[in-house]
matplotlib code that plots the C-alpha trace (Angstrom):
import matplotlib.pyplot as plt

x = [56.2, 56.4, 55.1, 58.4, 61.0, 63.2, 62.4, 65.9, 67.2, 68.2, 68.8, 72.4, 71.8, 72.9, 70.6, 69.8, 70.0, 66.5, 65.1, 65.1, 62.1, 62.3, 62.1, 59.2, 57.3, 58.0, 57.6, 54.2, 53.0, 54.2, 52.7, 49.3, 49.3, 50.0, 47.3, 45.0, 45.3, 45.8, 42.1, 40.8, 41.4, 40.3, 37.5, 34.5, 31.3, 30.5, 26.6, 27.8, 28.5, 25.2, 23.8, 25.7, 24.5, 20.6, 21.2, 22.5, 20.1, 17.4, 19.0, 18.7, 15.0, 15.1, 15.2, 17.2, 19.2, 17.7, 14.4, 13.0, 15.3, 17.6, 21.1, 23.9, 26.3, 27.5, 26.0, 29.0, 29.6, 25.9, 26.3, 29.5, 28.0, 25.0, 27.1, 29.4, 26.2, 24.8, 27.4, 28.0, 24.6, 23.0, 26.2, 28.5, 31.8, 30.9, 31.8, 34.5, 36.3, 35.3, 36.3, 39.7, 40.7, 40.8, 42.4, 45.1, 45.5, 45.7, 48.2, 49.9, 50.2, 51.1, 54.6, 55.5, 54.8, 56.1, 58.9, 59.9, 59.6, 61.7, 64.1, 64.3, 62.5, 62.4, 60.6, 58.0, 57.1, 57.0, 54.6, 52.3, 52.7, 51.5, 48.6, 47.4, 47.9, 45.1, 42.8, 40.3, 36.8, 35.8, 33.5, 35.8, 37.9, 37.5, 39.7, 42.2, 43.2, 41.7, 43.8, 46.9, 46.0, 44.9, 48.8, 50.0, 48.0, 49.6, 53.1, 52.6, 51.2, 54.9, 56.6, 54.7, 53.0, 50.4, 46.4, 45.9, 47.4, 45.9, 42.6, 43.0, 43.6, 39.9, 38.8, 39.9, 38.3, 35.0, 35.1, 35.9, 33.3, 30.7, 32.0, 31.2, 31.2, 33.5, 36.1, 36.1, 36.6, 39.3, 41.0, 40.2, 41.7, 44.6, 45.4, 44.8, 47.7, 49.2, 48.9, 50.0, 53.2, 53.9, 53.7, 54.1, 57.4, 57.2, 57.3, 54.6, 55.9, 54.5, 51.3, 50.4, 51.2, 49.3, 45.9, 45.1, 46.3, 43.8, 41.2, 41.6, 41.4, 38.2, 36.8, 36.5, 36.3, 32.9, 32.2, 32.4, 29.9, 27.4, 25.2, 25.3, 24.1, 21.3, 20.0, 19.6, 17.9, 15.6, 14.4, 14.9, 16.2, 19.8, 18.5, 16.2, 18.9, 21.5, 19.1, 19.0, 22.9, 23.4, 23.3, 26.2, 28.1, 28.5, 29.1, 32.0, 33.8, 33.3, 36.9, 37.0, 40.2, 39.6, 41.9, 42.6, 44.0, 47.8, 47.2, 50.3, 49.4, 52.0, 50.3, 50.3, 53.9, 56.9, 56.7, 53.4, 52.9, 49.9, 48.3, 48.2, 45.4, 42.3, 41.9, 38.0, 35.6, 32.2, 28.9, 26.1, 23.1, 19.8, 17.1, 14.6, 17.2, 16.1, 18.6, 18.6, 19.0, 21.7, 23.6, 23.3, 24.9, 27.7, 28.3, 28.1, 30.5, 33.1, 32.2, 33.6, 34.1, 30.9, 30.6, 27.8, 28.4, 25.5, 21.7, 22.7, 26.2, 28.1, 32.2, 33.5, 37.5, 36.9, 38.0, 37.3, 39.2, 39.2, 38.0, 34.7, 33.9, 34.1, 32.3, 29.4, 29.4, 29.1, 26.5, 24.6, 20.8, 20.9, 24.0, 23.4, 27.5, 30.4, 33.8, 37.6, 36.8, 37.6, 34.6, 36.2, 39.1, 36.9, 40.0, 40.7, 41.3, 41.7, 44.7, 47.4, 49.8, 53.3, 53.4, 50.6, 51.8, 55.4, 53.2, 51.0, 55.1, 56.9, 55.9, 58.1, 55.9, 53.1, 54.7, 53.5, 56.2, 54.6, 51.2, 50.6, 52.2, 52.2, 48.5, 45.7, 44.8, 48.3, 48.5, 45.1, 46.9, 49.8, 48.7, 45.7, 48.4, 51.0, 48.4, 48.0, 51.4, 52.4, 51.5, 53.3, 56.7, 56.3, 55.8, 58.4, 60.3, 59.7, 60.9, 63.9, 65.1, 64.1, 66.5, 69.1, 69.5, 72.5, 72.4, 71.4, 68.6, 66.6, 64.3, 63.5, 61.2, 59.4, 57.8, 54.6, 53.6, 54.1, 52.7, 50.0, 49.9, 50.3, 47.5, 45.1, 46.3, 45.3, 41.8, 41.2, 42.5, 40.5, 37.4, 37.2, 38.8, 36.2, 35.1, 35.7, 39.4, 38.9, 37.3, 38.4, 42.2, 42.4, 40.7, 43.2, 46.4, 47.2, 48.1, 49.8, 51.6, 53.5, 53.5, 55.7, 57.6, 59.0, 59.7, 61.4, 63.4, 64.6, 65.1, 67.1, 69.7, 73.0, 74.1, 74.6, 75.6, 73.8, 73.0, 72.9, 71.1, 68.7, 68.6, 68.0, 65.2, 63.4, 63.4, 62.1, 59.2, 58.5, 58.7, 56.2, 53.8, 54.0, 53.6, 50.8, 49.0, 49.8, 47.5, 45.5, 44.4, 44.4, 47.1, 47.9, 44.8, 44.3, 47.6, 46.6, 42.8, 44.7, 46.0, 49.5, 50.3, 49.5, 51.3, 50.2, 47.2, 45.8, 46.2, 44.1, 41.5, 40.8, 40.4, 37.9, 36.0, 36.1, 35.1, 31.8, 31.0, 31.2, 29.4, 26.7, 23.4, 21.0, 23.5, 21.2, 22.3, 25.8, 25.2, 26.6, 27.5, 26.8, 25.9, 23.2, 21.2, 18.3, 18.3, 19.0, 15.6, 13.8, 15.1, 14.1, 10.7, 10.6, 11.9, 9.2, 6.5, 6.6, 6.6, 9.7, 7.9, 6.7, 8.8, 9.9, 10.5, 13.1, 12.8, 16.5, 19.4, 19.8, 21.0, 22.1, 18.6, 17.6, 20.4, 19.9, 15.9, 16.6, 13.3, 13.7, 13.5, 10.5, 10.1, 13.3, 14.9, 17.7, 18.2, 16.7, 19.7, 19.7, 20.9, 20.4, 17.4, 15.2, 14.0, 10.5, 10.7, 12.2, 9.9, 6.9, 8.2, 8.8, 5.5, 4.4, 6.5, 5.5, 1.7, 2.7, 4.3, 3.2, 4.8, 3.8, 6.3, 8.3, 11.2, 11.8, 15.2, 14.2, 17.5, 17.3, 13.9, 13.6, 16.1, 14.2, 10.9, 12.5, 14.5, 11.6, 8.2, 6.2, 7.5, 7.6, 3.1, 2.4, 4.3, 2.0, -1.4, -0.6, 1.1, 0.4, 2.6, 2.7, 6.5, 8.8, 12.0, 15.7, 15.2, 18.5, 21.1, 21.5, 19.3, 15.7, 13.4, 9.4, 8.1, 5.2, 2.8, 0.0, -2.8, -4.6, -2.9, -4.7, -2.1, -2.7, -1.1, 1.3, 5.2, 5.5, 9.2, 8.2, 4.4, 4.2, 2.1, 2.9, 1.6, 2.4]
y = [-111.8, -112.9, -109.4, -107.7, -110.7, -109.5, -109.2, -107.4, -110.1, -107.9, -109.2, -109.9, -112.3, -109.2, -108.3, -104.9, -103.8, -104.0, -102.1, -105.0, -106.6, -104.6, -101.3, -101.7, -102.7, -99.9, -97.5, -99.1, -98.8, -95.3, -94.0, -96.1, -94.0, -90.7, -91.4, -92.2, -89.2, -87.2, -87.9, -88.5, -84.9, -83.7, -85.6, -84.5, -86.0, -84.3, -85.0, -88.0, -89.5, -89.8, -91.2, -94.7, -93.6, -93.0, -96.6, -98.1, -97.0, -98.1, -101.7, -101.4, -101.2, -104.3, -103.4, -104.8, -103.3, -104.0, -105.8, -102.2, -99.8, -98.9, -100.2, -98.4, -101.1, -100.5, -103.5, -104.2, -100.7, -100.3, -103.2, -102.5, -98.7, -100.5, -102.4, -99.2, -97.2, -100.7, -101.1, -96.8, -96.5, -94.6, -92.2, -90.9, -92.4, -96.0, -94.3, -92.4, -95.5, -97.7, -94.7, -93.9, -97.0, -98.1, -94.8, -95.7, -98.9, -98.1, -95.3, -98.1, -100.4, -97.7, -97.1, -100.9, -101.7, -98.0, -99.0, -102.4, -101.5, -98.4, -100.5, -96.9, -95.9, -92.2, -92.7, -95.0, -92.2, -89.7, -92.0, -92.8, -88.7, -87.7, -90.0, -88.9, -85.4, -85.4, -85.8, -88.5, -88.3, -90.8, -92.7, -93.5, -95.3, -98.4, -97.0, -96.2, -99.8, -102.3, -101.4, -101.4, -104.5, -106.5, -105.6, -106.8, -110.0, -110.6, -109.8, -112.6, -115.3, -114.1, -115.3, -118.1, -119.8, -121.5, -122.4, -120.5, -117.5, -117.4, -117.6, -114.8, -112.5, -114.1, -113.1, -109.5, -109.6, -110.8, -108.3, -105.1, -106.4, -106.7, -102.9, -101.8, -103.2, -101.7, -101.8, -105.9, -105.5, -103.0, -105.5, -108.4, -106.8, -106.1, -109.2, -111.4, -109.1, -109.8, -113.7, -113.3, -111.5, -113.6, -117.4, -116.9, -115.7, -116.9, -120.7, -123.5, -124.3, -121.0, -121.5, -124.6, -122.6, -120.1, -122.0, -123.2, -120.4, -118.5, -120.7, -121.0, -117.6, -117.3, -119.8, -118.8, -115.6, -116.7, -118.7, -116.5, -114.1, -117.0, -116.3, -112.3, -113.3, -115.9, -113.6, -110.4, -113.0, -113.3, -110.2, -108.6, -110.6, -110.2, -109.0, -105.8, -105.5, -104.9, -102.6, -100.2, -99.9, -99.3, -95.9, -95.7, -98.6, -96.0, -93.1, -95.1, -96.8, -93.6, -92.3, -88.6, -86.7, -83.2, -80.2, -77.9, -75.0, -73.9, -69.9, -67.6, -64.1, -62.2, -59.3, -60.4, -59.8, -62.0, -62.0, -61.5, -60.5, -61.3, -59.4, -61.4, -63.1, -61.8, -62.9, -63.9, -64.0, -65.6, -65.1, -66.5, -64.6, -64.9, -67.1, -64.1, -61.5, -59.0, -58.1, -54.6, -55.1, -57.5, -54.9, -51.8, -54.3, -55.0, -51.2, -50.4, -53.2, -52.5, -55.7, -55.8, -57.8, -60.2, -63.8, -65.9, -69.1, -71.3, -70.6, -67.4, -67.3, -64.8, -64.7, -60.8, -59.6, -57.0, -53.9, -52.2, -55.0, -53.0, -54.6, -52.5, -52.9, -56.7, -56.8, -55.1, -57.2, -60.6, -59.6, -57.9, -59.8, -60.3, -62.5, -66.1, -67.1, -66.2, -68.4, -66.5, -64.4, -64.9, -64.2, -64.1, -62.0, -59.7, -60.6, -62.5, -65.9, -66.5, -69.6, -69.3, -71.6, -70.5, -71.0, -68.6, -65.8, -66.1, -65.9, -62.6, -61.2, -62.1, -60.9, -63.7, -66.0, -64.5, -64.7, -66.3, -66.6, -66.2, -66.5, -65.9, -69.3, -71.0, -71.5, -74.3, -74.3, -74.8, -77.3, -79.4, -79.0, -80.5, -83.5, -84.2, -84.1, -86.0, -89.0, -89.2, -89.4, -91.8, -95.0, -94.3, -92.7, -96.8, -98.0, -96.4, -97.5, -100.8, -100.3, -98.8, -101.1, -104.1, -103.1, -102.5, -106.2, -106.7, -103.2, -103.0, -100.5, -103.8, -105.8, -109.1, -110.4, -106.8, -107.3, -108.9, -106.5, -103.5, -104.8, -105.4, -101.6, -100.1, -101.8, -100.9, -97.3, -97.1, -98.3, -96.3, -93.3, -93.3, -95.0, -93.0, -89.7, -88.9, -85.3, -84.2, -84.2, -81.6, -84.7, -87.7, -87.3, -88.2, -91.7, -92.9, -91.3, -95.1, -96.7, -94.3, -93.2, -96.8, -97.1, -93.5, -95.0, -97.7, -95.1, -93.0, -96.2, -96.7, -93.6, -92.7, -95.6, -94.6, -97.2, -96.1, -92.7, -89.1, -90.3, -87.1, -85.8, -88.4, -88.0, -84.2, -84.4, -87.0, -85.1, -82.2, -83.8, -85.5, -82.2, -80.4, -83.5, -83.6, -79.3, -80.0, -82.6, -80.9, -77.9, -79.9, -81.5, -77.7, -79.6, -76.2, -75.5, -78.9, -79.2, -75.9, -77.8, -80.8, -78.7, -79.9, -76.2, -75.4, -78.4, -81.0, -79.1, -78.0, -81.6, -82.8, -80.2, -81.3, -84.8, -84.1, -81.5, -84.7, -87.0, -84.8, -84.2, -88.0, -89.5, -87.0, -88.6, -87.5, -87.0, -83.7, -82.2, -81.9, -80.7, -77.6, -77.3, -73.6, -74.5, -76.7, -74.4, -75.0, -78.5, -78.8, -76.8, -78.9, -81.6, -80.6, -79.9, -83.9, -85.3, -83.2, -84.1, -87.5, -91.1, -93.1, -95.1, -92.4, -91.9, -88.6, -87.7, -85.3, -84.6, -83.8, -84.4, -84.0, -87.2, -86.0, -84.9, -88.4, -89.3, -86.3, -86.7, -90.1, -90.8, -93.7, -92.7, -92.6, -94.8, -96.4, -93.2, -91.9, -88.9, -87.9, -87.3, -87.0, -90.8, -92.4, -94.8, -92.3, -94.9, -95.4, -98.5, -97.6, -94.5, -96.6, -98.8, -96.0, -94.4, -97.6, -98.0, -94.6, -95.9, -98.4, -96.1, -93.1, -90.1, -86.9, -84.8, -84.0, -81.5, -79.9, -78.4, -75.4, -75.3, -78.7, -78.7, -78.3, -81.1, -83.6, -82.7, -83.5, -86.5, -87.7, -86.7, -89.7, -89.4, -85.2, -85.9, -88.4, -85.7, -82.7, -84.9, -86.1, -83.0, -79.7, -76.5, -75.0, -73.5, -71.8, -70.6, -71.2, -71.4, -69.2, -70.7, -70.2, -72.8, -72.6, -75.3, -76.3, -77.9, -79.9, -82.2, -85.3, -84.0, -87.7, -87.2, -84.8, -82.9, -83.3, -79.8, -77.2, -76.9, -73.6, -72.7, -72.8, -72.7, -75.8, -79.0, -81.9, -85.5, -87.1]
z = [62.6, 59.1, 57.6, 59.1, 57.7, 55.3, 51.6, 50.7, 48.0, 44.9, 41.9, 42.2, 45.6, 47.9, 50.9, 51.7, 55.2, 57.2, 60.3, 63.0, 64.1, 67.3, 65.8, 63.3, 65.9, 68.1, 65.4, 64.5, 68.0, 68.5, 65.3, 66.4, 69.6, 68.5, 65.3, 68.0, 70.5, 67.4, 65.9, 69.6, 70.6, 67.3, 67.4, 64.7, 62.7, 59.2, 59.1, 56.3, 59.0, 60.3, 57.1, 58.8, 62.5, 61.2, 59.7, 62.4, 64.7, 62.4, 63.4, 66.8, 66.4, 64.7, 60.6, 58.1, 55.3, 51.8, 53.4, 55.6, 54.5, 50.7, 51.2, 48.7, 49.4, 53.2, 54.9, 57.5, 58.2, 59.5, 61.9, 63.2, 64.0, 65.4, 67.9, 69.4, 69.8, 72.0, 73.4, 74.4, 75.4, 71.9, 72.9, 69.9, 72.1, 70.5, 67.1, 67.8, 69.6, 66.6, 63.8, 65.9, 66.5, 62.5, 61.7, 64.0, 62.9, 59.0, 59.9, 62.2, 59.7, 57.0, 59.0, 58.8, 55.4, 54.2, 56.6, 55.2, 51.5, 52.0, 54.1, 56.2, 59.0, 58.8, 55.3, 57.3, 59.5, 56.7, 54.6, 57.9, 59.2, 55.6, 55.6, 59.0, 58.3, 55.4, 57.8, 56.3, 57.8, 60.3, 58.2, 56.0, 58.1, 56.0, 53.4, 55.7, 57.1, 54.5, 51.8, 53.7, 56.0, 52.0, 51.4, 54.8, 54.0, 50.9, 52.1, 54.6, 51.8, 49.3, 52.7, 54.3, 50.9, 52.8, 52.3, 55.8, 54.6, 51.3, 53.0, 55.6, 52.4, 51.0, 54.1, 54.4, 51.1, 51.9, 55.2, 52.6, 50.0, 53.1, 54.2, 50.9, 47.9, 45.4, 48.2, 48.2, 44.2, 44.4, 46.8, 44.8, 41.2, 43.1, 45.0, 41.4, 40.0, 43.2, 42.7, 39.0, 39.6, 42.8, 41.0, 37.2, 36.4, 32.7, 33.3, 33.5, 36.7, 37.9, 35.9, 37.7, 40.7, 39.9, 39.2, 42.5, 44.2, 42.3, 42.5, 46.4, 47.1, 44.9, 46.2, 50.1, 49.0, 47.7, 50.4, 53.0, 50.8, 50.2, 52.7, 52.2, 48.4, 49.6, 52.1, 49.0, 47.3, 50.1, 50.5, 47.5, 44.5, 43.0, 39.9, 41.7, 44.5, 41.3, 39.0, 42.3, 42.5, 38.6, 38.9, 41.8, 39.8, 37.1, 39.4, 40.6, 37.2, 35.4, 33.9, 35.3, 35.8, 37.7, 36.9, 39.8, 39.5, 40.4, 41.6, 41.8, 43.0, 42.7, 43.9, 47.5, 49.6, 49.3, 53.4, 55.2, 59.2, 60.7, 63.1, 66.6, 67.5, 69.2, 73.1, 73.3, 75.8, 75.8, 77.1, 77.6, 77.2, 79.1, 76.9, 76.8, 75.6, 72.5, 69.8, 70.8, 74.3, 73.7, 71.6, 74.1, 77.0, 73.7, 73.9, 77.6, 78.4, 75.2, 73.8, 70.5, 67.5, 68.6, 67.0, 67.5, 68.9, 69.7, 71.0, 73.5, 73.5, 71.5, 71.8, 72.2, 72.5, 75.8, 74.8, 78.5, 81.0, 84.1, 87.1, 87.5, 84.1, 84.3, 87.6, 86.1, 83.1, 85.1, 87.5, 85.0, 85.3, 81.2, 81.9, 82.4, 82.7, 81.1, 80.0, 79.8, 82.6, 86.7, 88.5, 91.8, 90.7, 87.8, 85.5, 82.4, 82.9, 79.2, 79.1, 76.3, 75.6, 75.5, 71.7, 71.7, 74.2, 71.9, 68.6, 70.0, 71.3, 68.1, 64.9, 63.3, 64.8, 62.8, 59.3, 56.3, 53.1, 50.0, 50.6, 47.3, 46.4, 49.1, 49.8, 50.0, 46.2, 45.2, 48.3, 46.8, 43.3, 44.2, 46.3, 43.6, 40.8, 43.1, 43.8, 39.6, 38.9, 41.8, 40.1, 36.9, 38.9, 40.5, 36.8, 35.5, 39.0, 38.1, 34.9, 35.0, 38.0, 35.9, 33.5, 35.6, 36.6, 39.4, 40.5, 44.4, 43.6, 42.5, 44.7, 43.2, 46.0, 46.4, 42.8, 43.5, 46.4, 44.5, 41.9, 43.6, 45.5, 42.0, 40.8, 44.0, 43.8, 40.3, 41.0, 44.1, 42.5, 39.7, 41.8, 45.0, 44.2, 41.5, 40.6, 44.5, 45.0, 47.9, 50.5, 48.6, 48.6, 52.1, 51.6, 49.3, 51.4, 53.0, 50.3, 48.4, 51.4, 50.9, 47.0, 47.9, 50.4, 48.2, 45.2, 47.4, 48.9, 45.5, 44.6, 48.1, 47.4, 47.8, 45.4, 41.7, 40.0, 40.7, 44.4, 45.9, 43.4, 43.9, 47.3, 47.2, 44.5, 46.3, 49.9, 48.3, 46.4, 50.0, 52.0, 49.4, 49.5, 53.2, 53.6, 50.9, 53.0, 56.2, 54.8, 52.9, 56.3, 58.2, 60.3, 62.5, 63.4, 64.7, 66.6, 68.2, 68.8, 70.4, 73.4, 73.5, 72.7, 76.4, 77.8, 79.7, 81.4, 77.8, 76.4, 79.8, 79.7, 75.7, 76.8, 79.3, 76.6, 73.9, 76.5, 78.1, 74.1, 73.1, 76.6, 76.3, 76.8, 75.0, 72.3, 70.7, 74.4, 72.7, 69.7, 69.4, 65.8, 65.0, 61.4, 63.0, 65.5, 63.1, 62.8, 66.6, 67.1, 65.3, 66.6, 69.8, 68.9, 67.1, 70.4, 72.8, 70.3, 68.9, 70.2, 70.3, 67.3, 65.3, 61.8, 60.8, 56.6, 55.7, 52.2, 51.5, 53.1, 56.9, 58.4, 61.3, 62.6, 62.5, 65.0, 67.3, 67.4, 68.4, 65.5, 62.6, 59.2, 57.2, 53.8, 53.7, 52.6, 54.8, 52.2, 49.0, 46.6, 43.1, 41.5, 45.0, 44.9, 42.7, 40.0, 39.9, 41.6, 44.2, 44.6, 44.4, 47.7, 49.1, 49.2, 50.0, 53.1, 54.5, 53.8, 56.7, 59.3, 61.0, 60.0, 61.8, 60.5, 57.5, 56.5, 53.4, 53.0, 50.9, 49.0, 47.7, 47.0, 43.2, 42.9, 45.1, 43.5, 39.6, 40.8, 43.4, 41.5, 43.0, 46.6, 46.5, 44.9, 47.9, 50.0, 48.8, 49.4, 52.3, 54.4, 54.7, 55.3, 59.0, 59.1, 56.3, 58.6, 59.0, 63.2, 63.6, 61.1, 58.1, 55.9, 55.8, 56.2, 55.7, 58.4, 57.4, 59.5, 58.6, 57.5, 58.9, 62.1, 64.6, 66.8, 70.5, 71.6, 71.1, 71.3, 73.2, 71.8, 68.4, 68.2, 67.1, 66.7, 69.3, 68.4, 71.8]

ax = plt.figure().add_subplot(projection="3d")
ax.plot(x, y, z, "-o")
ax.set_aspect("equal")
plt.show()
């Protein structure tokens, strides 16, 4: 495979030693199988990821982006979520296959590239390792493979100089462009630096290489979008379709370097036990239980430490675990079911993994060394302030090895590609990071995972003076990026989440848990967020109560009740957000699509309300005329919401949960 031949020439005509063939690939499909059980059994959506979901399901019914509903630039992405919930039955499994299965692949082809340009494979698996271990979210799993795969493309090109070649790097341009649009620019800044470092070396030779090579790639590259641009003009007109993205065009090429903090409390411990970890039980409560009640059955039955969990079901540590105590408790009529407990044997049945039982044993299980240091500030700091300095450590890389012609630190043939990665992480760095280092990091862990690798191949040679010093200074910055990244991404907790903790039985029993979540149909009958018990009753009460056709308007920012009500959004308007399609244009179509469509319902978010009413005065007026107010409550979490109904649509009875009207 011409991406895995040999681009070791230094300067001086040596070669430097390469992984074989054999190996990269075996390292590329190891690391694409533990990436994939790794995200698999630690499956989750943040309710962004619903924002592509509502979308997508909006194209099922038979809409399209920019023509029915406000597209931000993500036009591929909704399609491609369209087909895995077709082809999953309307089930979140579609997704996650989809999501994981990029993931793994980025992090897949993170090890061979990392691998090749380090010329080591133990950096490989450090570079793809650290970029798993962020823990991007699953909607972003664009970022994660097209950057990487752009560089893979362009590796094969500087090896196999052919038309074909330079094409299939148009088209992974066209495809990021067409996932979202300031990804296909990004790739395209980077791949012209790529082509410019590649054919012109100083001479016109190169130039006149360099021309058509450019102009090729351009060219299908423009191609391939033609028909995206004629059908915007279509339905919109490039010149309105641009004017509503101005505002996320500046969002995105604005010049913003954060600042977080680096914390040293030095009034916390140089060492730090833990106490050992509390053995829970759960139980389910019976649907018509009181507070009170519930609380005296707490006290009979030593129930302490109680933490809700979802609807009925509170989670306790047992303080009372004899046998009479526990029989009592499970055939008490308030009970519905219980989980951790043996109801045949009236014992615990809580399982532990053997890590766990030697963790609750061994106090130095439990230790923590300077927490006061050692923490996930300092950890954010340092892998924020690490992915800044990256590019210019490759610069000055570059650099220093350029002027060290003939010693076997130098890589004449690497030049273009990291050229080319320096460029992209500069971009994406600045472009995608923005003023939210805290979730953004994570999307732009691929490709500096590999700009790293190839700094720390150069830096790890064993060629030239200070080598162990070398050596020893780049191993530490890569352990306290990787410890940084590995807390960044709350990497124990999610090891302990995958079940391979508890062997082979706890790995099998979080498969089937994953699996019943993901295949559950009606998706809402799996929700069991616990920060969502109120959306989840009013979506509920929108599935009971409405048609299949009716729209429902959330005035805010609640994607995920779209999805889980199974109920197209109203206007257009997946979300009402500050910058995001509030001119008054945009406003005005609005209004005019909900004008159209029937709309029983509508949420408020109280929290976000002031902001949606400065930054949406037209929709938030039509909004006020046409609804009224039936509902201000939070529905057990933590959020409140006003529910508000048509004030032109008569109801046609009562929801009995929640006393409210039904329009079905």
């Amino acid at each position: 495979m011409p991406l895995v031949t040999s681009l070791g020439t230094v300067d001086d005509g040596t070669r430097l030693r390469q992984p074989s063939l054999a190996s990269v690939w075996a390292g590329a499909l190891v690391t694409f199988a533990l990436a994939f059980a790794y995200r698999w059994l630690t499956v989750s959506f943040t309710n962004d990821q619903f924002v592509h979901l509502s979308r997508a399901r909006q194209i099922l019914l038979g809409e399209l982006p920019v023509r029915d509903f406000f597209d931000p630039g993500l036009f591929l992405q909704y399609y491609a979520s369209a087909a895995a919930l077709s082809l999953s039955g309307g089930t979140l499994l579609g997704e996650a296959v989809l999501t994981i299965f990029f993931m793994a692949f980025g992090a897949a082809l993170v090890y061979a590239l990392a691998t090749r340009l380090s010329h080591s494979w133990i950096i490989g698996a450090a570079a793809a390792a650290t970029s798993v271990v962020t823990f991007p979210r699953l909607y972003s799993y664009p970022k994660v493979f097209l950057f990487v795969l752009a560089v893979a493309c362009a590796w094969l090109y500087q090896v196999r100089r052919t038309k074909a070649n330079l094409a299939l790097l148009a088209v992974v341009t066209a495809v990021a462009f067409l996932l979202r649009y300031d990804h296909g620019a990004y790739i395209g800044v980077s791949v012209i630096a790529f082509l410019t470092l590649l054919h012109w070396p100083g001479s016109a030779a190169g130039r006149r290489v360099l021309r058509p090579a450019a102009g090729i790639y351009a060219g299908v590259t423009a191609l391939l979008l033609l028909p995206f641009v004629v059908f915007i003009q279509s339905v919109a007109g490039i010149p309105t379709y641009l004017s509503g993205l101005s505002s996320q065009a500046q969002e995105v090429t604005t010049l913003r370097v954060n600042a977080p903090p680096v914390r040293f409390d030095w009034t916390k411990p140089l060492v730090q036990i833990d106490p050992p970890s509390e053995q829970r039980i759960s139980v389910r409560w019976t649907a018509e239980i009181s507070d009170e009640a519930r609380e005296e059955r707490e006290l009979q039955f030593g129930l302490s430490h109680p933490l809700h969990d979802q609807e009925t079901t509170w989670s306790y540590v047992i303080t009372n675990m004899g046998r009479d105590n526990i029989k009592r408790l499970v055939a008490d009529s308030l009970v519905d079911d219980t989980n951790g407990i043996d109801r045949e044997q009236y014992e615990l049945a809580l399982r532990e993994s053997v890590f766990r039982r030697a963790q609750r044993a061994l106090p130095v299980l439990r230790m923590q060394v300077a927490p006061g240091v050692i923490n996930f500030d300092n950890a954010l700091a340092w892998l924020y302030y690490t992915t800044l300095a990256l590019p210019a450590a490759a610069a000055l890389t570059l650099i220093v090895r350029r002027m060290r012609r003939g010693d076997a630190t130098g890589q004449a043939a690497d030049t273009a590609i990291v050229g080319m990665l320096l460029v992209l992480c500069v971009v994406v760095g600045q472009s995608l990071v923005r003023e939210s280092p805290e979730t953004r990091l994570p999307d732009v862990a691929a490709p500096m995972a590999v700009l790293g690798a190839w700094v720390a191949g150069v830096w790890t040679r064993k060629e030239g003076r200070h080598a162990r010093a070398r050596i020893a200074a780049t191993a530490a910055i890569a352990i306290v990026t990787f410890w940084s990244a590995a807390v960044f991404g709350e990497m124990g907790d999610r090891v302990v989440a995958t079940g391979v903790l508890a062997g082979p039985a706890g790995v099998t029993e979080r498969f089937e848990k994953t699996n019943e979540y993901l295949m559950t149909s009606p998706p809402i009958d799996g929700w069991a967020d616990t920060g969502s018990i109120g959306l989840r009753a009013i979506g509920e009460w929108v599935r009971a109560c409405t048609a299949p056709s009716d729209r429902l308007l959330v005035v805010g920012w609640a994607a995920d009740l779209y999805f889980y009500a199974e109920r197209p959004f109203a206007g257009g308007q997946v979300y009402f957000y500050p910058r995001g399609h509030s001119s008054v244009d945009d406003q005005r179509l609005t209004v005019e699509r909900l004008e159209r469509q029937r709309v029983p319902i509508a949420i408020s978010p109280v929290e976000s309300e002031p902001a949606t009413r400065e930054a949406f005065p037209i929709v938030r007026d039509y909004v006020d005329r046409h609804y009224r107010h039936v509902r201000r409550s939070n529905f057990g979490s933590k959020m409140e919401y006003d529910v508000l109904v048509s004030r032109e649509i008569p109801p046609s009875g009562t929801f009995e949960p929640l006393d409210l009207p039904c329009y079905r």
